[in-house]
Wavefront OBJ file of the C-alpha trace (Angstrom):
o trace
v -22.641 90.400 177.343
v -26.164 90.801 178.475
v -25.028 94.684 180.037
v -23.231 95.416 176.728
v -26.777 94.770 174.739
v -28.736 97.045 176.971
v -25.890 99.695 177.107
v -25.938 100.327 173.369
v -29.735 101.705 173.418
v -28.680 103.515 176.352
v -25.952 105.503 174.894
v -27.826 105.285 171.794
v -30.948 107.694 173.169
v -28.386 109.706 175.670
v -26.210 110.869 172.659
v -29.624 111.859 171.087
v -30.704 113.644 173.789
v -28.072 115.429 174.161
v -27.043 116.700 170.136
v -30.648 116.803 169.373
v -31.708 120.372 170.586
v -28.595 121.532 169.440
v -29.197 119.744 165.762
v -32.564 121.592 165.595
v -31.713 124.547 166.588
v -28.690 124.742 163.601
v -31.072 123.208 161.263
v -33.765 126.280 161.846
v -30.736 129.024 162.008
v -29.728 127.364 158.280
v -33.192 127.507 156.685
v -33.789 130.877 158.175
v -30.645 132.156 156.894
v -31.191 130.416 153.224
v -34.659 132.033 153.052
v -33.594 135.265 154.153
v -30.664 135.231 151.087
v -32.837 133.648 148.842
v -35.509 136.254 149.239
v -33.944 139.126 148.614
v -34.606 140.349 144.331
v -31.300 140.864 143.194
v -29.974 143.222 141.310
v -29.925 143.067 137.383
v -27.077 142.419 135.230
v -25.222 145.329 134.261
v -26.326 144.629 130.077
v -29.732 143.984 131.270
v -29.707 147.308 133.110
v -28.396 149.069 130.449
v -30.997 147.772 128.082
v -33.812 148.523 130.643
v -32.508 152.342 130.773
v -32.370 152.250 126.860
v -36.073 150.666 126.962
v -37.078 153.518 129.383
v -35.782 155.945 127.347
v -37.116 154.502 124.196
v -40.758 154.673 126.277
v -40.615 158.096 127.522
v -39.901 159.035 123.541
v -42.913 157.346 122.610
v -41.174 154.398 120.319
v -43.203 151.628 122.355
v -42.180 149.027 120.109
v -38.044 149.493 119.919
v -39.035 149.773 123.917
v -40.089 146.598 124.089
v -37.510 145.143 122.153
v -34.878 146.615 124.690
v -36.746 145.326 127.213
v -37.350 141.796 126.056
v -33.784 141.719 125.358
v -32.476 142.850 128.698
v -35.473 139.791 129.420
v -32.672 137.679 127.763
v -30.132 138.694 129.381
v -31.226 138.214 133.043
v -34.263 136.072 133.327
v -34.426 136.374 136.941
v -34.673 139.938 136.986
v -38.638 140.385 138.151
v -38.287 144.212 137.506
v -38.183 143.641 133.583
v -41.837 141.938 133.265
v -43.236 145.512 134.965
v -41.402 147.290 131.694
v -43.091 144.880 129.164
v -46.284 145.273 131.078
v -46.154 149.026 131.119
v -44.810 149.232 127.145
v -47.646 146.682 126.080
v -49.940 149.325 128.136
v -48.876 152.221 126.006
v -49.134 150.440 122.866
v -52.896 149.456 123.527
v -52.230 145.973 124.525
v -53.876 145.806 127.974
v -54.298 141.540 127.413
v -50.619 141.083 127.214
v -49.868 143.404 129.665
v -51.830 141.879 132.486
v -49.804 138.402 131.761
v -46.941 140.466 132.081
v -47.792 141.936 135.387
v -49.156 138.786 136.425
v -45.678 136.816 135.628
v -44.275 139.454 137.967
v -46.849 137.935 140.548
v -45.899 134.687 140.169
v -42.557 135.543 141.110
v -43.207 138.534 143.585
v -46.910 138.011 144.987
v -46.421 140.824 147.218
v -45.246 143.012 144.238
v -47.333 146.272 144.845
v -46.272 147.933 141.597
v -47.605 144.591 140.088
v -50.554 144.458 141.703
v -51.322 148.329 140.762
v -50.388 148.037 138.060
v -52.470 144.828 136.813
v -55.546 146.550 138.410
v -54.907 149.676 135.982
v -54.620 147.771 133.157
v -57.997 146.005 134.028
v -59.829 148.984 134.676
v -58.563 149.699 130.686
v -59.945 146.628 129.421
v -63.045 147.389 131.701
v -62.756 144.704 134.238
v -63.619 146.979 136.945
v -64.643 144.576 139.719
v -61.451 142.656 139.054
v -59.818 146.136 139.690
v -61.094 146.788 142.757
v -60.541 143.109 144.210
v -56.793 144.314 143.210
v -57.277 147.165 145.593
v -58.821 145.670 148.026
v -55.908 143.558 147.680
v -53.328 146.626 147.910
v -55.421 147.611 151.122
v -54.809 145.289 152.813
v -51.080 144.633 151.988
v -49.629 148.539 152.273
v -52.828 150.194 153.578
v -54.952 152.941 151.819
v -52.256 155.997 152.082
v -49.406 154.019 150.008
v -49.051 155.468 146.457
v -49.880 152.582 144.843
v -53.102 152.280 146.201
v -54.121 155.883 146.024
v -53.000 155.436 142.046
v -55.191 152.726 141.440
v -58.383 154.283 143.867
v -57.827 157.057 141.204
v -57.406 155.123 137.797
v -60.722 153.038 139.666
v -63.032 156.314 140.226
v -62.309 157.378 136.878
v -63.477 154.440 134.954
v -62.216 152.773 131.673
v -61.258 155.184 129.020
v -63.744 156.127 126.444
v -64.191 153.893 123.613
v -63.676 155.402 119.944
v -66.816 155.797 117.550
v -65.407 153.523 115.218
v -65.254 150.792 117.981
v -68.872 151.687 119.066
v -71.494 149.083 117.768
v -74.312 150.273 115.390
v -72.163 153.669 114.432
v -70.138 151.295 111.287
v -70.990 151.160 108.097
v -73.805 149.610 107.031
v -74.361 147.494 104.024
v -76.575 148.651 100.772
l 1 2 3 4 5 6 7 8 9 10 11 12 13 14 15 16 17 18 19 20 21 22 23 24 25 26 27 28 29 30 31 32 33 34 35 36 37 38 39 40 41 42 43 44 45 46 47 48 49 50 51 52 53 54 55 56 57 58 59 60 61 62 63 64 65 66 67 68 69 70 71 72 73 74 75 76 77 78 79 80 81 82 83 84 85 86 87 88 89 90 91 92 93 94 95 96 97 98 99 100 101 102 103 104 105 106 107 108 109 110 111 112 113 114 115 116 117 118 119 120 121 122 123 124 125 126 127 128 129 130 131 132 133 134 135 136 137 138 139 140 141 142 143 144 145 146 147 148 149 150 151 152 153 154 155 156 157 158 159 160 161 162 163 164 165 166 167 168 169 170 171 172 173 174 175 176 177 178 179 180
């Protein structure tokens, strides 16, 4: 009775020994595998891609706002699609609306942090809105990610050098009307 007591511990931390390496080793190949899948972006639904191709076109014609309708609805169709966000970002661009484009581009972050057209694209828009040191933290950013020779980063070094656009006289202070 007394051997049976001390046998069970026994066989107890020999099966462990033996299965545990192996039990480790499955458990790493399974989360390496389920990252791996899990990282990949997939690919959009076929109506959302549609409705992103319609959006493009809709862009490229200069009808910013039935663009971003297309867009936001192919947004509907397939939230997951990160893609869509850099669409609403650059339509809201186009139509003025660097603010909401920059929350667009930075959704895209959230999802993608890595996203270099996000990234470039969020330090453009800033350098619009004048934000210029925010900009270049963005590119310092890029630098560092895909070096100085990827095209992202030599578009935003050149949206950077040239500085925000030029304001309008009517948005100039001291050039409005004044009162009698």
């Amino acid at each position: 009775m007394a051997q049976s007591a001390t046998s069970r511990p026994a066989a107890f931390k020999e099966h462990f020994m033996r299965f545990a390496p192996a039990a480790a080793a499955l458990s790493l190949f399974l989360v390496t595998t389920a990252s791996v899948t899990t990282a990949q972006d997939p690919d959009a639904d076929p109506r959302a891609a549609e409705l992103i191709m319609e959006g493009r076109a809709l862009l490229a014609a200069g009808d910013t706002q039935a663009a971003i309708d297309a867009f936001e609805a192919a947004l509907a169709v397939d939230p997951a699609y990160t893609p869509i966000f850099l669409e609403l970002a650059e339509a809201a661009r186009q139509d003025g609306l660097q603010g909401k484009a920059i929350r667009f581009y930075r959704e895209a972050l959230t999802r993608d942090p890595d996203n270099f057209a996000a990234i470039s694209g969020e330090g453009e828009a800033l350098v619009e809105k004048g934000a210029l040191e925010k900009a270049k933290r963005n590119l310092a950013r890029l630098e560092s990610l895909c070096g100085a020779n990827c095209p992202e980063t030599v578009a935003l070094q050149g949206v950077i050098e040239a500085g925000p656009p030029a304001r309008l006289a009517a948005e100039t202070p001291g050039d409005g009307p004044t009162s009698n």
